[in-house]
C-alpha positions as CSV (number, residue, x, y, z in Angstrom):
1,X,-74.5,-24.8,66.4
2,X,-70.9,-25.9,65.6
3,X,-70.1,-29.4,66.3
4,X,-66.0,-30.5,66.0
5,X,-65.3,-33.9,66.4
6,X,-61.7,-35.2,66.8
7,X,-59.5,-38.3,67.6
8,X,-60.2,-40.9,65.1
9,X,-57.4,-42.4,62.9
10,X,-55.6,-46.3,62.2
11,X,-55.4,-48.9,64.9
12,X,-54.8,-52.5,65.3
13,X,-57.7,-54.9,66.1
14,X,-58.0,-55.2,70.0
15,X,-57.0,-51.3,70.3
16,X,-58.9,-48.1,71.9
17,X,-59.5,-44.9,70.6
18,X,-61.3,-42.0,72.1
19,X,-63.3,-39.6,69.7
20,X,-64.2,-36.5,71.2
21,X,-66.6,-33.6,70.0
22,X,-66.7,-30.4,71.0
23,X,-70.0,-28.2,70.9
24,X,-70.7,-24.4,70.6
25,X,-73.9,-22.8,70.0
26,X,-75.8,-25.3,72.3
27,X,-75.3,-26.4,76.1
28,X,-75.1,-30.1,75.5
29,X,-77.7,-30.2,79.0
30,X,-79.9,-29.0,76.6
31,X,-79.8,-31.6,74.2
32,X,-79.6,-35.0,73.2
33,X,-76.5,-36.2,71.8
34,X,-75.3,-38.9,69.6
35,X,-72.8,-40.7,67.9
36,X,-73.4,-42.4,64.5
37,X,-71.6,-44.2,62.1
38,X,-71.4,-44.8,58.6
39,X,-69.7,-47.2,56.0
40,X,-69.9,-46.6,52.3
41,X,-73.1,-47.4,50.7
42,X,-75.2,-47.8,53.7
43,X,-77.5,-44.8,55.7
44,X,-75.7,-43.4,58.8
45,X,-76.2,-45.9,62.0
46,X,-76.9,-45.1,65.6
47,X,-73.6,-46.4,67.8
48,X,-74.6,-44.9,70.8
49,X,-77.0,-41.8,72.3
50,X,-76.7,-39.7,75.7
51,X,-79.7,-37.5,77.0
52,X,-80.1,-34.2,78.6
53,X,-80.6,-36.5,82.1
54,X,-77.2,-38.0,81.7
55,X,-78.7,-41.7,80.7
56,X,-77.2,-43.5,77.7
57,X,-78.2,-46.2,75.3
58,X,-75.2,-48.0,73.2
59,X,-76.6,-50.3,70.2
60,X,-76.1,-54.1,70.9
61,X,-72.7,-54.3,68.3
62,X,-70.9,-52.1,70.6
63,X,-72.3,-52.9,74.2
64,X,-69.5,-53.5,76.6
65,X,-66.6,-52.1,74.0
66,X,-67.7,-48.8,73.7
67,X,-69.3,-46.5,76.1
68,X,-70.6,-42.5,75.6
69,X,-69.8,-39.8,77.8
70,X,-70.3,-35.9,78.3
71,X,-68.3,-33.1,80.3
72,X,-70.6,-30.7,80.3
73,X,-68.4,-27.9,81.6
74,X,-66.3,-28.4,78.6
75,X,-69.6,-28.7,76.6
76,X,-67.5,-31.7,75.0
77,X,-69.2,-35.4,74.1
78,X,-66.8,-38.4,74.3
79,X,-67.0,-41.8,72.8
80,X,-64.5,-44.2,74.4
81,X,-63.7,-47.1,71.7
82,X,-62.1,-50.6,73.4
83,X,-61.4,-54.0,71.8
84,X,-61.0,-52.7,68.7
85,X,-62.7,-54.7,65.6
86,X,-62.3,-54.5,61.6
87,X,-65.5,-54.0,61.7
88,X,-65.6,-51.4,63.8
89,X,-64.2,-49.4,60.9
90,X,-66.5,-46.2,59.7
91,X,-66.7,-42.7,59.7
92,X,-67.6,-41.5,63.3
93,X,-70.3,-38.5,63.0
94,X,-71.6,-36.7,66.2
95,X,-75.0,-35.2,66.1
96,X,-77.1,-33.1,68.4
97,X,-80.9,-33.0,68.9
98,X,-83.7,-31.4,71.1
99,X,-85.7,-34.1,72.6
100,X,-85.3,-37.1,73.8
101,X,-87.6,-39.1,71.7
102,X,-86.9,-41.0,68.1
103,X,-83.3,-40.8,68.6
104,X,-82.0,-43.8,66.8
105,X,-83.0,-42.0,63.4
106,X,-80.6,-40.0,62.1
107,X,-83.3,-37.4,59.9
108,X,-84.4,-36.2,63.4
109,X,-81.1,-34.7,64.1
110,X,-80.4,-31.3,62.7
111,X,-76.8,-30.8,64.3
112,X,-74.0,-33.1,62.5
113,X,-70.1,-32.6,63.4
114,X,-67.8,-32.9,59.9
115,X,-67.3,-36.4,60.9
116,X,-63.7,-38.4,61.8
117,X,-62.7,-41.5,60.2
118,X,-62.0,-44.5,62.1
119,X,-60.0,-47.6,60.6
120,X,-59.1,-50.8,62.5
121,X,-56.7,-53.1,60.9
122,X,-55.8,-57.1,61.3
């Protein structure tokens, strides 16, 4: 399983990005995928999750700003990033798992991307 994720870089606060990652190896149907983020010093944090089904979940910090996606004819994973915040800065991982359940913990994914970096400036 090969996951390639792509489109972070520097943006002003209030800006969008759109990170996308691209699978091989698995049929994202299959699977349950995720984005997390991580910030030196601290364990790698759950921003938002999409299941086999199609149903999402987007932790509280990023509700209404950011929203998860999936083409799965282009077996490709998207996380669309609006209103921008400092904060917001991280490194963007995408992870795949098979099941649906205990998906906010990052140990139960076996399938990590090389990560992107994100960084939102004043």
């Amino acid at each position: 399983v090969l996951l390639v994720e792509s489109g972070g870089g520097l943006v002003q606060a209030g800006g969008s990005l759109r990170l996308s990652c691209a699978a091989s190896g698995v049929a994202l149907d299959n699977v349950t995928m995720a984005w997390f983020t991580q910030v030196p010093g601290k364990e790698r944090e759950l921003t938002a999750a999409i299941w086999r089904s199609g149903f999402q979940f987007h932790a509280d910090f990023v509700k209404d700003r950011f929203a998860i996606s999936k083409n799965s004819a282009r077996n490709t994973v998207y996380l669309t990033m609006n209103s921008l915040r400092p904060e917001d800065t991280a490194v963007y991982y995408c992870a795949a798992k098979y099941g649906p359940n205990l998906y906010t913990d990052f140990a139960q994914y076996p399938h990590w991307g090389q990560g992107t970096q994100v960084t939102v400036s004043l």
